[in-house]
Every structure is written in structure tokens, then in C-alpha cells.
N, C-alpha and C positions, 0 to 999 in steps of 0.2 A: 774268471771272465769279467773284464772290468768295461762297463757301461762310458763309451767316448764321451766328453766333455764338449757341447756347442761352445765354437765364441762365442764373448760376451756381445760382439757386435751383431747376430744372428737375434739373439734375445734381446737386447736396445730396439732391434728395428720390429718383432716380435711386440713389444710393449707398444711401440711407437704407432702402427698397426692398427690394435686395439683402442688404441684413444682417437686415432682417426676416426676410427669406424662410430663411437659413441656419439664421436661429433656430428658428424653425416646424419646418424640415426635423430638427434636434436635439434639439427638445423635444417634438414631435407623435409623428413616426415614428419615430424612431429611440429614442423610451424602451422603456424594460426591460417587458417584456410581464405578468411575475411580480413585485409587488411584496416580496409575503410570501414567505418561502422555503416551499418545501413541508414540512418538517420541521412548521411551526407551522402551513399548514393543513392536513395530514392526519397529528398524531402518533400515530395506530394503524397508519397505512399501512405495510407492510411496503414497503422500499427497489425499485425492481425495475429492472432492466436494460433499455437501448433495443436496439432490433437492430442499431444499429451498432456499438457493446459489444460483441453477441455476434459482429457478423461480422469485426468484427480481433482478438478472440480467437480464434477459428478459425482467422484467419491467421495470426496469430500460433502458435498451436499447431502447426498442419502447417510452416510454415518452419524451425521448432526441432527437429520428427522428421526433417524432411527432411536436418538438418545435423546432428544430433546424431551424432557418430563418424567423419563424412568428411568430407576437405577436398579432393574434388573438385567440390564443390558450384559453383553460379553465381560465387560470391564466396567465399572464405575468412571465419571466423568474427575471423581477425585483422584486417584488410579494415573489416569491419561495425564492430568494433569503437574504428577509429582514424576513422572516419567519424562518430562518437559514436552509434552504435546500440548500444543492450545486449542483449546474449541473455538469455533468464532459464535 
């Protein structure tokens, strides 16, 4: 029992297809949501912060009180630092 052979033309458009479809998926969905930057369409707008901004600020603020003066902390500030985290 021998397994038929597709044309090669079935498979060309088969491949052909699939790069279509990559495409689409790159240039449909995957483009940039925001063309213009916000700066040019709202230049009154005052800058403002997201909440995710402000909540690793906050963590970041309490892990710096938390270490600030001891090095019995989780980790040493020398530690964090060879690890390439900066304190500020």
C-alpha cells in the first residue's frame, strides 16, 4: 500500500499559506496600538502615572526602609548589588 504523492503545486501554495498567515498575524495584530505618541496628541496633557508605576514604587520604597542601616536583612545590600540590582 503506497501512500499518493500531493503535487508539488498543492504544497507551494500549502507553504505559500503559511507565510501569508505570519504576515497577517504581524501586521494585523501585532501592530502598535498608538501610532502618534501621546506627547502630540494631547500636548496640554499633564504626564500621569499608571498604577503599576506607583506600586513598585512603593515597593521599592519599603525594601530600601526595610534595608536601610541593616545587613540582617533577606539578602545583604552587597548581595543585590553583585546580582546587578541598584538600591537608590
Amino acid at each position: 500500500m503506497e501512500i499518493p504523492e500531493a503535487p508539488v503545486t498543492v504544497l507551494i501554495a500549502g507553504v505559500l499559506l503559511i507565510f501569508a498567515s505570519i504576515i497577517v498575524t504581524f501586521v494585523v495584530v501585532l501592530k502598535p496600538r498608538h501610532a502618534i505618541p501621546l506627547s502630540r496628541r494631547r500636548p496640554d496633557a499633564a504626564a500621569s502615572t499608571s498604577r503599576l508605576t506607583l506600586l513598585t514604587n512603593t515597593a521599592v520604597g519599603a525594601i530600601n526602609k526595610r534595608m536601610k542601616g541593616r545587613n540582617d536583612f533577606l539578602v545583604s545590600r552587597d548581595k543585590l548589588e553583585r546580582a546587578g540590582l541598584k538600591t537608590q
